[in-house]
C-alpha positions as CSV (number, residue, x, y, z in Angstrom):
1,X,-51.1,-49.6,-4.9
2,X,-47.8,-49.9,-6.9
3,X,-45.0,-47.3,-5.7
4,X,-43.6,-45.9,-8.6
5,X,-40.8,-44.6,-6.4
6,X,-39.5,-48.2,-5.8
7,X,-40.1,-49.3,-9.4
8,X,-36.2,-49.8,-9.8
9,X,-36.7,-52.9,-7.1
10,X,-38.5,-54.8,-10.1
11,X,-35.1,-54.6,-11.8
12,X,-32.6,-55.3,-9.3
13,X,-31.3,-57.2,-5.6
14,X,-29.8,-55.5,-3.2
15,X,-28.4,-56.1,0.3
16,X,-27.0,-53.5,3.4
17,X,-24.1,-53.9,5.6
18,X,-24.8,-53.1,9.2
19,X,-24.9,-49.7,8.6
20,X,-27.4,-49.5,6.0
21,X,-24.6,-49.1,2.7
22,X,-25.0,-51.1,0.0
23,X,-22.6,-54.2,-0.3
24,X,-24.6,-56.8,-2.7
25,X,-26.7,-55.5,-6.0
26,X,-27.4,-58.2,-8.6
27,X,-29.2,-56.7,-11.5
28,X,-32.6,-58.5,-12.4
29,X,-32.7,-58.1,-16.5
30,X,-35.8,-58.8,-18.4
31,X,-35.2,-60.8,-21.6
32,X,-36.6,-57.9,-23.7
33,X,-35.7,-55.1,-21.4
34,X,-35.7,-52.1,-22.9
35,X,-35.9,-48.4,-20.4
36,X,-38.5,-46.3,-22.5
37,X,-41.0,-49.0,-22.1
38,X,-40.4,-50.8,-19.1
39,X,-39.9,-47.4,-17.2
40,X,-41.1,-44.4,-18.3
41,X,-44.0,-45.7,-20.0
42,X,-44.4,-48.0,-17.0
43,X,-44.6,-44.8,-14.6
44,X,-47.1,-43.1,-17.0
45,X,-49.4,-45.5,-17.0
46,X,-49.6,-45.9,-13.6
47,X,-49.2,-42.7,-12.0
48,X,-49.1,-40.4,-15.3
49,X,-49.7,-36.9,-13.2
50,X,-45.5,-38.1,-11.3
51,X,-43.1,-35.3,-12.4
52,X,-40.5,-36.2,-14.4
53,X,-38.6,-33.0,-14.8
54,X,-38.4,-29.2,-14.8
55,X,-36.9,-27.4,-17.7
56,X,-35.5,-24.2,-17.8
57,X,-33.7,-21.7,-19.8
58,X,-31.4,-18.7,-19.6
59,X,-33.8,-16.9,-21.5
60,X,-36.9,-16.8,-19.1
61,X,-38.3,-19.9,-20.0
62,X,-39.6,-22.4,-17.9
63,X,-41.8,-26.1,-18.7
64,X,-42.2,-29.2,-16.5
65,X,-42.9,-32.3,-17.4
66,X,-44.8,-35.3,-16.0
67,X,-44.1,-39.3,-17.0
68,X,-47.2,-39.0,-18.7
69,X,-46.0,-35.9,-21.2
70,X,-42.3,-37.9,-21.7
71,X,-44.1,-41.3,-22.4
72,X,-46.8,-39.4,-25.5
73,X,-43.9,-37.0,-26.8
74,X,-41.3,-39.5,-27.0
75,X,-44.0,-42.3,-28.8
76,X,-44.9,-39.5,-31.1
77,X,-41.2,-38.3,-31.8
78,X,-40.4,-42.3,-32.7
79,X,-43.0,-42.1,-34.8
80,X,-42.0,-38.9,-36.7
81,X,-38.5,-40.3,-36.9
82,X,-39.7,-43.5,-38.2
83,X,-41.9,-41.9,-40.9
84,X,-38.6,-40.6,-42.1
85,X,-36.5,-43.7,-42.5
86,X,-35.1,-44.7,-39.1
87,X,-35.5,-47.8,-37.9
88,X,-33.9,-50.6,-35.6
89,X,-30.4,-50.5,-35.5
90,X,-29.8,-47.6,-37.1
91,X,-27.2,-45.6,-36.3
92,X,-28.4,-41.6,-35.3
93,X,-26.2,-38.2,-34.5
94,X,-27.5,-36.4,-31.6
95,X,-27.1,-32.6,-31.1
96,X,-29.2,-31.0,-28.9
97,X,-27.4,-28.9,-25.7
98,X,-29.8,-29.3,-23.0
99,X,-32.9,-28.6,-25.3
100,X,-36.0,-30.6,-23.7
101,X,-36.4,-32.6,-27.4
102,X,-33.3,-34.2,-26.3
103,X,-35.3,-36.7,-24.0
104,X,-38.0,-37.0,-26.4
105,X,-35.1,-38.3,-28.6
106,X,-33.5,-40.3,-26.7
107,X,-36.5,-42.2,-25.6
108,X,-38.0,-42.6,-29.1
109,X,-34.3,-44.0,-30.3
110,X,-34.5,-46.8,-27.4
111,X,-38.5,-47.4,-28.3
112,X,-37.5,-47.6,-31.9
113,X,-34.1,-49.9,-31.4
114,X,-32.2,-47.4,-33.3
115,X,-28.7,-46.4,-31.4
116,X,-28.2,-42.7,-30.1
117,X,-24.9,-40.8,-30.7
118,X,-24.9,-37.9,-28.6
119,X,-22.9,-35.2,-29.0
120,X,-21.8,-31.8,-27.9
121,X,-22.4,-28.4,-29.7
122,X,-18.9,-27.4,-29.9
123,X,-18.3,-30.6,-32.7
124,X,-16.8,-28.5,-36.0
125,X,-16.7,-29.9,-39.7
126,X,-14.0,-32.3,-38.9
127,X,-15.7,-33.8,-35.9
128,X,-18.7,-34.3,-37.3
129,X,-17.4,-36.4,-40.4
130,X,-15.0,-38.2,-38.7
131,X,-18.2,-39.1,-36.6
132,X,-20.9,-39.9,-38.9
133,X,-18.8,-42.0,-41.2
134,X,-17.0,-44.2,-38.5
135,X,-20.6,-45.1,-36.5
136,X,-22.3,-45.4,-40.0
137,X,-24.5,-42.5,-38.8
138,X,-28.0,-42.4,-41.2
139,X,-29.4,-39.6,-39.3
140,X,-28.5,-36.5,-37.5
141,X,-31.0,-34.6,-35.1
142,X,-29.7,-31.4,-33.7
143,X,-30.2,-28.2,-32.8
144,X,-30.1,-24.6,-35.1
145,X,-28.8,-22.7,-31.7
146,X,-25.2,-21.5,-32.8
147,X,-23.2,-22.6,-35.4
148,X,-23.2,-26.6,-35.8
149,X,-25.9,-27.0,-37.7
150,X,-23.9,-25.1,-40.3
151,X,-21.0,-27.1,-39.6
152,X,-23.2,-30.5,-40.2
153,X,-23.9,-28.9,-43.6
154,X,-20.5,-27.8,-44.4
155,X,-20.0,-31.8,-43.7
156,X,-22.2,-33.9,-45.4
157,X,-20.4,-33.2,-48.5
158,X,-18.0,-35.9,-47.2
159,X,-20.5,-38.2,-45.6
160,X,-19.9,-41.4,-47.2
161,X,-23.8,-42.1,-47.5
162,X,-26.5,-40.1,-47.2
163,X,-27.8,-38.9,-43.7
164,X,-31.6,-37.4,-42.9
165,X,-31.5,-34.3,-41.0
166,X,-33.6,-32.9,-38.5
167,X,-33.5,-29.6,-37.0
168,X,-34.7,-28.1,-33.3
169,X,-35.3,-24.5,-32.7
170,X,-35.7,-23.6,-36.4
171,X,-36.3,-24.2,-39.7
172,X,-33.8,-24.0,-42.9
173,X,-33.5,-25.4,-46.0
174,X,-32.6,-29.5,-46.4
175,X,-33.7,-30.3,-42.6
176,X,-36.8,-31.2,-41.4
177,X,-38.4,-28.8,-39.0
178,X,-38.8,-31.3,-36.1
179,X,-40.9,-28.6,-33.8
180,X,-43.5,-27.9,-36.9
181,X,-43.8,-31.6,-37.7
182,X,-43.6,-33.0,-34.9
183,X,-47.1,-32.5,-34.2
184,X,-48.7,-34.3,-37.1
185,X,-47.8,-37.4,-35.5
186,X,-49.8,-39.3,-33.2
187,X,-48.6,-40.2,-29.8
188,X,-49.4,-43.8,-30.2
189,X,-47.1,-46.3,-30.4
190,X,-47.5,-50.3,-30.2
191,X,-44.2,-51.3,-28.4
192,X,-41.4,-52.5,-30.7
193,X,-39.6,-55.8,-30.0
194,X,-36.0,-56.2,-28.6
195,X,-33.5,-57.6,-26.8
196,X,-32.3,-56.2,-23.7
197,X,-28.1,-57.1,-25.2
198,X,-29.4,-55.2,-28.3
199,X,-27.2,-52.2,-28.7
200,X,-28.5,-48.7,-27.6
201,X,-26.1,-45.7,-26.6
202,X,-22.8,-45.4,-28.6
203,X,-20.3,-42.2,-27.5
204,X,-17.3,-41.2,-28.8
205,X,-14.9,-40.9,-26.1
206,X,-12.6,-38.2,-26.3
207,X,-8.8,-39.2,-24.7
208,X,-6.5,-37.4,-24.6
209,X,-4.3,-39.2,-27.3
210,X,-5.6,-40.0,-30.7
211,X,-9.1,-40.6,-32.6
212,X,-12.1,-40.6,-30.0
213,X,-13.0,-44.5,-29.8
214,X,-16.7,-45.4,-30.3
215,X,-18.1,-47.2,-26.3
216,X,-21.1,-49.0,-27.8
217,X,-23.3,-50.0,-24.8
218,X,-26.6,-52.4,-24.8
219,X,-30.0,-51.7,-22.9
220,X,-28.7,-53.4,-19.5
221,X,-26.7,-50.2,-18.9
222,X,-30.1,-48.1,-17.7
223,X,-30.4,-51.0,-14.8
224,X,-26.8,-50.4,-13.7
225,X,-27.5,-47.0,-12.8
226,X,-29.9,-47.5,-10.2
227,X,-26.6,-47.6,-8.4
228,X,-25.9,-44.0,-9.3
229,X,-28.8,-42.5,-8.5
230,X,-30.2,-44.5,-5.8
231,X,-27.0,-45.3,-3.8
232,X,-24.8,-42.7,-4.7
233,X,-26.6,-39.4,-5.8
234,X,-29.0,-40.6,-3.3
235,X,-32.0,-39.3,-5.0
236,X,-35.1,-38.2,-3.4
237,X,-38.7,-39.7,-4.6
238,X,-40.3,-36.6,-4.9
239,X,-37.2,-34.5,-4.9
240,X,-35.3,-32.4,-7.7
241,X,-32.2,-33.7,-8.8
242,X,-29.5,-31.6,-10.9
243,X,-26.5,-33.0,-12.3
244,X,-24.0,-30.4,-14.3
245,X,-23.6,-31.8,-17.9
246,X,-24.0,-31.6,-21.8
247,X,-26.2,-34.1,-23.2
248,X,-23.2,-34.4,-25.5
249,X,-21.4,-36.1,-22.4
250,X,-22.3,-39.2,-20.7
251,X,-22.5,-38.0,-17.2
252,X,-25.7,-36.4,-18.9
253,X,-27.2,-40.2,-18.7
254,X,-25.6,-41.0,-15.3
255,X,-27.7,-37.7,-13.5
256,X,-30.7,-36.3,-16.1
257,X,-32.3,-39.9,-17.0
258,X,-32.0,-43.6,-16.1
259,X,-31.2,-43.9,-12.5
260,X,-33.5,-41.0,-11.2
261,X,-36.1,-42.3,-13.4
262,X,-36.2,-45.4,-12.2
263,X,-36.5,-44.1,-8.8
264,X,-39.1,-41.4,-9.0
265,X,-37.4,-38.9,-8.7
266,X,-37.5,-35.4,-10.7
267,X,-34.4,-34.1,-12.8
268,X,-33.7,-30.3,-13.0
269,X,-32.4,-29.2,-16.3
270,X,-31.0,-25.7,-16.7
271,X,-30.3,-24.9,-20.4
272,X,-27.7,-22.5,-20.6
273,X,-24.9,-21.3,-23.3
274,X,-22.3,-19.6,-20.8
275,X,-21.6,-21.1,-17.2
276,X,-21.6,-18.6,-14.7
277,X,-21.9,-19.9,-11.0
278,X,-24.0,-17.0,-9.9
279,X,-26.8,-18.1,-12.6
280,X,-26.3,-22.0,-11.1
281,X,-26.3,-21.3,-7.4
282,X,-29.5,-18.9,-8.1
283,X,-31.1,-22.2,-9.7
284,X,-30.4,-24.2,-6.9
285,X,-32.2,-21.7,-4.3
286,X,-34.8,-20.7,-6.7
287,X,-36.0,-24.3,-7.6
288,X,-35.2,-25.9,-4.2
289,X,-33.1,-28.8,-5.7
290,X,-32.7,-31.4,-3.2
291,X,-29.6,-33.3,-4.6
292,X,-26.9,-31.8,-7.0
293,X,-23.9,-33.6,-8.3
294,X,-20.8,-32.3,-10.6
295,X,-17.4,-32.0,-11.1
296,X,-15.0,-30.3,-8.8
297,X,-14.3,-27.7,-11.0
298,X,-17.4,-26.8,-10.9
299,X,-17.4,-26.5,-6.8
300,X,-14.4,-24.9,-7.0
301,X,-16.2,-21.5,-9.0
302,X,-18.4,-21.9,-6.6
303,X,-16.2,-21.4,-3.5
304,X,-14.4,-18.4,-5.8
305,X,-18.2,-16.8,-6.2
306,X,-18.9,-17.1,-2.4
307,X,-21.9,-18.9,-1.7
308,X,-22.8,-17.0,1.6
309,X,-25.0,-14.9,0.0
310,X,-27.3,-18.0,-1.3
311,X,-29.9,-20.1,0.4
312,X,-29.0,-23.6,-0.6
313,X,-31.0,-24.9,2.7
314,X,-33.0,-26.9,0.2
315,X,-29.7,-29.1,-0.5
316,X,-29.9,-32.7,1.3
317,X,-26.5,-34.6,-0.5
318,X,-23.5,-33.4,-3.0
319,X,-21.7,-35.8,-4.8
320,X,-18.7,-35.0,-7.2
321,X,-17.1,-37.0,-10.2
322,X,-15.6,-36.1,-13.6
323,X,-12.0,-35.6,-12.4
324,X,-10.3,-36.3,-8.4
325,X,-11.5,-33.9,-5.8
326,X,-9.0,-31.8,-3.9
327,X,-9.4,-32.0,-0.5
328,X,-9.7,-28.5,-0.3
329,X,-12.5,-28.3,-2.2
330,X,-14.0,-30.6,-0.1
331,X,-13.6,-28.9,3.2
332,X,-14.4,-25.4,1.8
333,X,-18.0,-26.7,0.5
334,X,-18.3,-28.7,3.9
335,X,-17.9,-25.2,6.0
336,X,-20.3,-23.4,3.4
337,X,-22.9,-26.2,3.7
338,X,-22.2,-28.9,6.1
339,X,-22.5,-31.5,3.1
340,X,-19.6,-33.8,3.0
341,X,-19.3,-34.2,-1.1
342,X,-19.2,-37.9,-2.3
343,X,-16.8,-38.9,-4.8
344,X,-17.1,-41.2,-7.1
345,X,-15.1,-42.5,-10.3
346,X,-16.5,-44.3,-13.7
347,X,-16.1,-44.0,-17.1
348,X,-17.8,-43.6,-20.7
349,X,-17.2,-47.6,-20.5
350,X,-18.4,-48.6,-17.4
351,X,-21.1,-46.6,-15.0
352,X,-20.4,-46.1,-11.4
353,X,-17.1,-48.1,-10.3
354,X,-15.9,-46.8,-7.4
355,X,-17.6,-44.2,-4.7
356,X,-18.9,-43.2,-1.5
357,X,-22.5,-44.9,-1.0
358,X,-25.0,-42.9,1.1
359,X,-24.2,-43.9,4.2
360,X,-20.5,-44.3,4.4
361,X,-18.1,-41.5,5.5
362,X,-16.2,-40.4,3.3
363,X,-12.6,-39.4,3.2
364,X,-11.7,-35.8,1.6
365,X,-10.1,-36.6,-1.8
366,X,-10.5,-40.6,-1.7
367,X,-12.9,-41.9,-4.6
368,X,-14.4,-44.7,-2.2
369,X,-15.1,-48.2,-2.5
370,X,-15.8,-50.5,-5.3
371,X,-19.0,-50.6,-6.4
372,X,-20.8,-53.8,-5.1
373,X,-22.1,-54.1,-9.1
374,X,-18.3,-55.1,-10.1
375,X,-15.3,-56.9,-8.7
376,X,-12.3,-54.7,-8.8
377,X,-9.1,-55.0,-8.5
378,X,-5.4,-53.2,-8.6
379,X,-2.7,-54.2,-10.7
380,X,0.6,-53.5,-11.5
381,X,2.1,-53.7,-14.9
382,X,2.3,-57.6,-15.2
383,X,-1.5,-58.4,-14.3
384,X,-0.4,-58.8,-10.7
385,X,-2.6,-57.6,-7.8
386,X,-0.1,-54.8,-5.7
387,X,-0.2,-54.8,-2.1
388,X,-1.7,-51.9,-0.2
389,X,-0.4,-48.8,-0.6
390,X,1.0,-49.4,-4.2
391,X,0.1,-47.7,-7.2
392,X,-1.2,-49.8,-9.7
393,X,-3.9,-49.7,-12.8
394,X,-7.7,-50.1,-11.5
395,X,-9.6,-53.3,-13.3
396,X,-12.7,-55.0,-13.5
397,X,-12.8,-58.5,-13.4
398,X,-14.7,-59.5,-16.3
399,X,-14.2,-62.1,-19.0
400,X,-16.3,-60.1,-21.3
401,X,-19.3,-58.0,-21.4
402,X,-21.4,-57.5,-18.5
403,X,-24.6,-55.6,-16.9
404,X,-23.2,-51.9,-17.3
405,X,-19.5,-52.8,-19.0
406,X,-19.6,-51.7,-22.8
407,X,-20.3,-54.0,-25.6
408,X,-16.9,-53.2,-26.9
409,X,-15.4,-50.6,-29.1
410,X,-17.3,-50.3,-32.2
411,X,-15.6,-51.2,-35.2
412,X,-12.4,-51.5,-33.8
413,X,-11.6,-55.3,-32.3
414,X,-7.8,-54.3,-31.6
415,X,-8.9,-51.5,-29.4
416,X,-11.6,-54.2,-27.6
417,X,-9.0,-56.6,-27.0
418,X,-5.8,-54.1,-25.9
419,X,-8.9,-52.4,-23.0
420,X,-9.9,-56.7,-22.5
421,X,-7.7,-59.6,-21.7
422,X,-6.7,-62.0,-19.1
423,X,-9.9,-61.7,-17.7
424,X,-9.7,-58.2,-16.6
425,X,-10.8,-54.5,-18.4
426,X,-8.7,-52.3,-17.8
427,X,-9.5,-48.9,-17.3
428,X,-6.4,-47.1,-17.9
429,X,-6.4,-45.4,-14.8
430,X,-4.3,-46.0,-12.1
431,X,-5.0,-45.6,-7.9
432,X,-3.8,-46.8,-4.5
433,X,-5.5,-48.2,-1.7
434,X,-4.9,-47.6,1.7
435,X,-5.6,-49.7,4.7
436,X,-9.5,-48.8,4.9
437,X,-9.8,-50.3,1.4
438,X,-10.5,-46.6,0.2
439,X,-9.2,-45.9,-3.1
440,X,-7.3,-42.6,-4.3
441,X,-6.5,-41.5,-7.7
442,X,-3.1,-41.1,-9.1
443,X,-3.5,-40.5,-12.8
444,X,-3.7,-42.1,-16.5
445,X,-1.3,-45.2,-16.8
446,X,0.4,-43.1,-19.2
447,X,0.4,-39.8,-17.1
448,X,2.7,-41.4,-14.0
449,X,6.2,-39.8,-14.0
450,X,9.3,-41.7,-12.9
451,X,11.8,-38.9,-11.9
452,X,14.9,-39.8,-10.1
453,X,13.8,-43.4,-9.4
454,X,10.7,-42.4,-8.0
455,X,7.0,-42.8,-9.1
456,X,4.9,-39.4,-9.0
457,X,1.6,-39.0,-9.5
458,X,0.3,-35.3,-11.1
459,X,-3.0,-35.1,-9.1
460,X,-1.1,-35.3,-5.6
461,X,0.9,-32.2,-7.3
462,X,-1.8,-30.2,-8.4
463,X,-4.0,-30.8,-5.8
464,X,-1.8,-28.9,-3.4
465,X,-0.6,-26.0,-5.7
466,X,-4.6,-25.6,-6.5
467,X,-5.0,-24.6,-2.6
468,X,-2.2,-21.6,-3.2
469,X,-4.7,-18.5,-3.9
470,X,-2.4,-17.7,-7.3
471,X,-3.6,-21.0,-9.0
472,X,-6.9,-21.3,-11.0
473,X,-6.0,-24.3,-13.0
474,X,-2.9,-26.8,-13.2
475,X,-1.5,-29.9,-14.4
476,X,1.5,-31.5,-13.9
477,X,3.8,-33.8,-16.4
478,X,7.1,-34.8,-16.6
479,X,9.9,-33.2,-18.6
480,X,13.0,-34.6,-19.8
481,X,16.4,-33.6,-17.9
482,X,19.8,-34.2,-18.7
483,X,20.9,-35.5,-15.2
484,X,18.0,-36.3,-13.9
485,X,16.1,-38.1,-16.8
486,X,13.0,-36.3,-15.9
487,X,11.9,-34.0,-14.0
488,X,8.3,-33.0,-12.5
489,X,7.3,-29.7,-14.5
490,X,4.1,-27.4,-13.6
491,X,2.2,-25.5,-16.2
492,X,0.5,-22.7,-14.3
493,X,-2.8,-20.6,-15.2
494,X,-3.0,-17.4,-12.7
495,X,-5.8,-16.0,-11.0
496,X,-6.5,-12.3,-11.9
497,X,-4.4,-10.3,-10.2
498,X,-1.4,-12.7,-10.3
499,X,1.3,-11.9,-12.4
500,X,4.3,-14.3,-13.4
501,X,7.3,-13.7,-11.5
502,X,10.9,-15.7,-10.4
503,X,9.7,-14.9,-6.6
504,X,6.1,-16.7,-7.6
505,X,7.8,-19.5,-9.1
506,X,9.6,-20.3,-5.5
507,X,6.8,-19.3,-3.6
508,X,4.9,-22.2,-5.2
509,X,7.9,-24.6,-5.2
510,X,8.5,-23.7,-1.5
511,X,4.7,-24.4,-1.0
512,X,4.8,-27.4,-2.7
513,X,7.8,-28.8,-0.7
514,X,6.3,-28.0,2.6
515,X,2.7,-29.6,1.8
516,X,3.9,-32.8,0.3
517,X,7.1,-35.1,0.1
518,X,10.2,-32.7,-1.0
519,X,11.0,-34.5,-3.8
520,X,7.5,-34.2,-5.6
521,X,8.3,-30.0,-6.0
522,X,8.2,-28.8,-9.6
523,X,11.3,-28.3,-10.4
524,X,10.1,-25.9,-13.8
525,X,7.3,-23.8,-13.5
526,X,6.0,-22.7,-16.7
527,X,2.7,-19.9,-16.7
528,X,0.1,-20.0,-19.7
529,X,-3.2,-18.4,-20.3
530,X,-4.9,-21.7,-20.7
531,X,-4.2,-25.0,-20.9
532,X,-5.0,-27.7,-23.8
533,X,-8.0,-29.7,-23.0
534,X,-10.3,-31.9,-25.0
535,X,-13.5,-30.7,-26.2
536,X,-15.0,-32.5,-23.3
537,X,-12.9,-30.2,-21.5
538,X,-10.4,-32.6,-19.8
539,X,-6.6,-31.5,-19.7
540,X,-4.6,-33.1,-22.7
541,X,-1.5,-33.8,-20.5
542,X,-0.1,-35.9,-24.2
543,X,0.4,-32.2,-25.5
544,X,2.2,-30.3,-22.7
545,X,4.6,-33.9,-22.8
546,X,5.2,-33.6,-26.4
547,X,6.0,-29.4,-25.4
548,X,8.1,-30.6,-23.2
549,X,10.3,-33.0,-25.5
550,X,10.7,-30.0,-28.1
């Protein structure tokens, strides 16, 4: 009998060093290769009874879900869709939280060939035009919990054609109530034709200078993250896996869909409005998840909450990614747990790049290895590989698009070529790598400072002033000086029961000094209540810069 649990092997090869980590994958891509079909339908007909996930909400409700209830709902939501209008290649808004209809969504989109857009809940009016008229969006699914479904409304007046709207979690006028219709449709569904370069997935990613550009990606992207899930988060058959994130994000895909699918394995999804880390570590204990995975910050509440008073025995690996992991972090979960968290670094463009495989050791605050899916490389500002030790820009070595590597930039052929040339994408981010051939983070090309002749990277900054106890949050830039040129500045938010003073401002410059070369210190310290971020929540460093030049 089949294993459903090693289904991915269909789709990929894979070789081990000597101690068991993976060193050689070579995807295996079907002509017409297309996820909803060719896994989760694959799984339900084969073992239909396999659990797929358990849902949950911060209301007191509670639903699981087997392959076999994913594959039916999702034929019959492509169905419903496509009795409205969409069809292959059409372009559809999705906005849905961490509502369960998101996966029947998502699925149906692939079935039908139509692309998903997903998107957060905190999009307003401008957003959301911006959005539907640079994809070409003909339809926009999302959900009547708070207030964007009034801000898709207050929108459409500027649509530049007209979009069909569908609404979860209640009915108004002008949408279609998908919950109520949804179940006049029947939940078969004769498989739709495709290719598997046909585009799929399409997010707006949001930098942290100008528009958000539109990462179009094709159907080969599901079988590059067996790597995630099966070598990285290290996914358990029959376990419960929970990664931290929006649907509106792609990390959503990366650790509530296509890698754990495709081995087995069960995702936890905990629908929530307001993080608080007491509700999450509670989850974890009461649900027994096996393997958990999100960003630092989100370790780092945890470690402020105290986790001694939780049973997270149930926990077998912890991985971390979303921003660079300070090392302190790292330790502190490793005394609480005796997991050693496993970094790893990708982007909306790419999937897993660099990390710590299951069964490497890690070191506390490096991001890894390359992945064995790409050949990567580190360059300095000519295209020319820099010797160990030197900063440089992380690249891929592509000459164009490739099994997990974005189609391009939708719409925008400049933007494709300036990310894709000389036989290289370039990620925009830039790292070091020490004699090991582990790589650690530095910053954005465009975050590096040069002060007093030397090149400083924020992270190395931040990470140490984020050990002081005063510090919740940080960043670091570079202001201009007039004998200096520039100088490295630090925009402070406080802990509760911290308050802004000229003997706190040396205190952290003295602690800086003495953890880290002298020169790196921050010679201005300036403390705020919060910091500008992007709505996905990462720190627009471009705006405390352009503070700083005022």
């Amino acid at each position: 009998m089949e294993r459903m649990d090693l289904l991915y092997q269909k789709f990929c090869r894979e070789e081990f060093d000597e101690n068991g980590v993976l060193c050689g994958f070579q995807p295996v891509v079907p002509e017409n290769f297309n996820f909803a079909y060719d896994c989760v339908d694959y799984i339900a007909a084969h073992e239909p009874e396999r659990r797929a996930m358990v849902w949950c909400d911060d209301k007191g409700h509670e639903r699981t879900f087997t392959f076999g209830d994913m594959s039916r709902y999702s034929s019959q939501t492509a169905n419903y869709l496509m009795a409205h209008g969409v069809k292959r290649g059409d372009m559809v808004l999705v906005i849905l939280k961490r509502h369960y209809e998101f996966w029947f969504t998502i699925l149906a989109l692939h079935k039908i060939g139509a692309v998903i857009i997903p998107a957060t809940n905190l999009l307003t009016k401008k957003d959301i035009v911006y959005r539907v008229n640079a994809a070409g969006v003909s339809a926009v699914v999302c959900t009547a919990d708070g207030e964007v479904s009034h801000a898709v409304e207050e929108a459409q007046g500027e649509f530049a054609a007209p979009v069909e709207k569908f609404l979860v979690h209640g009915a108004r006028e002008g949408w279609h109530d998908f919950d109520q219709e949804l179940e006049d449709y029947s939940p078969d569904l004769e498989r739709i034709p495709n290719k598997a370069g046909d585009p799929m997935l399409l997010y707006f990613s949001s930098g942290t200078t100008g528009y958000p550009k539109m990462v179009l990606h094709d159907h080969t992207y599901a079988i590059a993250h067996i790597i995630t899930a099966r070598h990285w988060h290290n996914v358990v058959p029959d376990g419960l896996h929970l990664t931290v994130a929006d649907t509106g994000w792609g990390k959503a895909v990366w650790g509530k869909l296509y890698g754990q699918w495709f081995c087995g394995a069960g995702v936890f999804v905990y629908d929530f409005d307001k993080f608080a880390p007491k509700d999450l570590l509670h989850k974890i204990e009461e649900y027994r998840i096996t393997t958990f995975c999100a960003p630092p910050t989100i370790y780092r509440f945890f470690i402020k909450e105290g986790m001694e008073g939780y049973d997270l025995s149930s926990l077998r690996y912890a991985t971390t990614a979303g921003e660079a992991l300070n090392p302190e972090v790292y330790n502190r979960f490793y005394q609480y747990t005796g997991l050693r968290l496993m970094e790893g670094f990708g982007q909306t463009e790419t999937v897993l790049s660099l990390a710590n495989l299951a069964g490497s050791t890690p070191k506390p605050g490096s991001m890894g290895k390359p992945s064995p899916l790409y050949q990567i490389a580190v360059v300095d500002s000519d295209g020319q590989e820099v010797s160990t030790g030197d900063v440089g820009e992380i690249v891929i070595k592509a000459d164009g698009p490739t099994v997990g590597l974005m189609m391009g930039y939708y719409r925008d052929d400049d933007k494709t070529r300036e990310a894709w040339h000389d036989g290289y994408y370039h990620t925009g981010d830039t790292v070091w790598q020490d004699e090991d051939g582990y790589y650690w983070y530095v910053g954005r090309t465009d975050d590096v400072i040069k002060a007093s002749g030397y090149r400083i990277g924020p992270f190395e900054i931040e990470s140490v002033l984020m050990e002081h106890p005063a510090v919740l949050e940080c960043a670091v830039t570079g202001a201009p000086d007039p004998i200096r040129g520039t100088v490295v500045k630090a925009t402070i938010v406080l802990m509760k029961g911290y308050q802004p003073s000229p003997e706190l401002t040396k205190e952290l410059q003295d602690y800086v000094k003495h953890q880290t070369a002298p020169y790196k210190y921050p010679r201005i310290v300036e403390f705020v209540s919060e910091l500008p971020k992007t709505i996905s929540g990462k720190i627009r460093r471009v705006e405390l810069r352009e503070q700083n030049q005022k």
